[in-house]
Residue, then its C-alpha position, 0 to 999 in steps of 0.5 A: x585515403x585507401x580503404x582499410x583492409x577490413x573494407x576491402x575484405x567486407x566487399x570481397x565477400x558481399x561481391x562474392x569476387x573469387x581474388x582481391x589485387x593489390x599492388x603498387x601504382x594500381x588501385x585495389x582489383x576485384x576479380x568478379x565473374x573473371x573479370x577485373x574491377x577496380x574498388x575505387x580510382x585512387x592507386x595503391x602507394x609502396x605504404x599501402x601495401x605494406x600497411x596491408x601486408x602488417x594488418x593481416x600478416x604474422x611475424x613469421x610469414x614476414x620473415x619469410x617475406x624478407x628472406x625470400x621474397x615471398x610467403x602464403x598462409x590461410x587467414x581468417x575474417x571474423x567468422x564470415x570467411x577465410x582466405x587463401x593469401x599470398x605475399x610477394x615483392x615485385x619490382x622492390x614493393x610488397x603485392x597482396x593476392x587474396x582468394x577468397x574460400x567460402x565456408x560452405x561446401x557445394x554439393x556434386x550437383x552445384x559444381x556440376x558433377x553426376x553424384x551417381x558417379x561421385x558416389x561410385x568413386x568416393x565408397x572405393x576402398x583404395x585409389x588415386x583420384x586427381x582434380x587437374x585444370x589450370x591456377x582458379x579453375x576451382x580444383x580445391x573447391x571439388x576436392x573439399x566437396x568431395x573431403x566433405x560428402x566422405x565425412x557426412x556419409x562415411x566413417x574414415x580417417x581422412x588425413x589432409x596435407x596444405x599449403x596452406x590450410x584452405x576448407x577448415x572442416x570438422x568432424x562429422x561421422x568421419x576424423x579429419x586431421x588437416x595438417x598444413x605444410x610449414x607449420x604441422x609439417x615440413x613436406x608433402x612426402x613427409x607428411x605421407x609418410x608419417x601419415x601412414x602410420x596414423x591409421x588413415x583411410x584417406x589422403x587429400x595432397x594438396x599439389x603432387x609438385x615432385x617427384x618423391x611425393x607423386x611417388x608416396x601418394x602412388x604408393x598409399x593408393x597401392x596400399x589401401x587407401x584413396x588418395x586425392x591430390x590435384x596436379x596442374x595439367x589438363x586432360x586425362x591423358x596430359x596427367x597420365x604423361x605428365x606423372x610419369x614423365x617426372x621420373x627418370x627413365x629408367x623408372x618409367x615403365x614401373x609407374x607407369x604400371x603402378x599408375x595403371x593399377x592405382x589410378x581411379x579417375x581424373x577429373x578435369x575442369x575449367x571455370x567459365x563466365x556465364x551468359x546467362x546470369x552473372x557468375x561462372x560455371x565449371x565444365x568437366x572432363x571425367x575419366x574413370x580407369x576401366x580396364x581399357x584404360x588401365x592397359x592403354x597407360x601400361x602400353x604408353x597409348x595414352x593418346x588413345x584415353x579420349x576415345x575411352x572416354x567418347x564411349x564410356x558415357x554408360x559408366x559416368x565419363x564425359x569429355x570436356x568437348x562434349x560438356x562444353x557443347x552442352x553447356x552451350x545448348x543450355x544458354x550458359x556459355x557463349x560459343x568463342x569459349x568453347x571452342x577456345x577450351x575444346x579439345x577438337x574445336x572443328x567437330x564441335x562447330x560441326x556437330x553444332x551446326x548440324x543441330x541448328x545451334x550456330x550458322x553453317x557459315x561459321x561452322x566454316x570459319x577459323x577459330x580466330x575469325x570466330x572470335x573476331x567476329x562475336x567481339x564485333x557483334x558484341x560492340x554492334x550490340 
């Protein structure tokens, strides 16, 4: 007999797994350092599921299933933790993906952030800052510990827009109101927009998805506001492209202007599985738009950011290749994952062998022989 949800979601919060699985023709999946783990032996029938599905599921998130397939919504466990759910059929049955969100915000330090220049970038007045990274590198983890710094520290109106709610926050010294698309409202571009007349002094957007609402958000930095939203890109200069590649190109050459003078940082991060202890830790690139790069993204010399950022560590940048190599150095990464994230994997195999840190011998190797090479040490080991 399959646990009851109750069971699973009780050990999802003690394991502290990031995902719960479930799914027809397997048993319940844990996603625990990054790596799948089976709760029990005994595999999950079409029943299953949907019992599932009903235990947590409202009436309306239901229809939707049925009508197309699919549906997400935040849900509340007792008052130990909240989820992130998604609903959806798969080959005629009903799957389940639970993220677990905890209610604790981290600080800048446990994430792995300069607070001095987190600092700097929340107290702006105005500006567009993006956490972009892969689906599970942590972008709404940073962005609700950034939400919750502005509103132990700061008096605003901060005005979230979600698909759905994740961080349930309250008021501190600042006014939050968390609208989730769906319920409060119909669109993000909706939402900006009536949230303009709501006296607000920040945005948090969950997704830039289209273009109508990357324009909105552009258009609430211009105006006085700092807007926060998270795009699926990686790299500073990725996101730049990838913004203004949305629009016709016509347009191009205006947002790549309005971009210019708007944009305050990007912030890129993926999560890695330590080595050093059970767990996983995030590694950052950190762009802050100074003039230089302001003018690189007016004169379409985006590829010329990443040398921005190399000589900007003065002001708080860092690039993913050179915190990745850090995180190395301290022992909390093995050496396959960074070259496998790097940006320019042959300078940091250089520049670690020229520190000791890795053998001369497989500074030399291929990216891939590298890879072979630790999995068979691994299984020798």
């Amino acid at each position: 007999m399959p646990k009851r949800i109750e069971e699973l979601l009780t050990l999802q919060v003690k394991e502290n797994a990031a995902d719960l699985h479930l799914n027809v023709g397997l048993p319940p999946m844990l996603r625990l350092h990054g790596r799948l783990a089976k709760v029990d032996n005994e595999p999950l029938t079409p029943e299953d599921t949907v019992n599932y599905m009903k235990a947590i599921t409202s009436r309306e998130h239901q229809e939707e299933l049925q009508k197309i397939g699919g549906t997400d919504f935040g849900f509340a466990f007792k008052d130990i933790a909240r989820f992130r759910v998604s609903v959806f059929k798969e080959r005629g049955s009903v799957a389940m993906n639970l993220r677990l969100i905890p209610y604790r915000f981290l600080t800048f330090e446990e994430i792995g952030l300069e607070e001095k220049t987190m600092r700097y970038l929340l107290t702006r007045p105005r500006g567009l800052i993006l956490v972009v990274g892969p689906t599970g590198s942590g972008k709404t983890t940073t962005l609700a510990s950034m939400v919750n710094w502005i509103n132990e520290n700061l008096e605003r109106h901060i005005i979230t827009i979600e698909d759905p709610i994740e961080y349930y926050h309250s008021h501190k010294r600042s006014i939050i109101t968390q609208r989730e698309l769906g319920v409060d409202v119909s669109t993000f571009e909706e939402a900006l927009r009536r949230g303009l007349r709501q006296d607000p002094d920040v945005f948090l957007v969950g997704e830039m998805r289209d273009l109508e609402t990357i324009q909105s958000a552009i258009a609430a930095a211009e105006t006085g506001h700092i807007v926060f939203s998270t795009l699926h890109t990686t790299g500073a200069s990725r996101t730049v492209d990838r913004i203004v590649n949305v629009f016709p190109v016509a347009q191009q050459e205006q947002i790549r202007i309005m971009l210019s003078v708007s944009i305050l940082a990007v912030i890129s991060q993926v999560l890695l599985p330590r080595v050093d202890k059970p767990g996983r830790v995030a590694a950052f690139e950190v762009m802050l738009a100074t003039t230089s790069i302001q003018n690189l993204i007016r004169e379409r010399k985006t590829y010329r950011i990443i040398s921005e950022i190399q000589t900007g560590g003065k002001m708080g940048m860092v690039t993913m290749d050179s915190f990745l190599a850090n995180l190395f150095r301290q022992g909390k990464i093995n050496f396959e994952d960074v070259l496998t994230y790097s940006y320019d994997p042959t300078s940091v195999k250089a520049e670690l062998a020229a520190e000791g840190l890795i053998d001369k011998s497989m500074a030399a190797m291929k990216t891939e022989d590298i890879s072979k090479a630790e999995l068979k040490g691994q299984k020798n080991g």
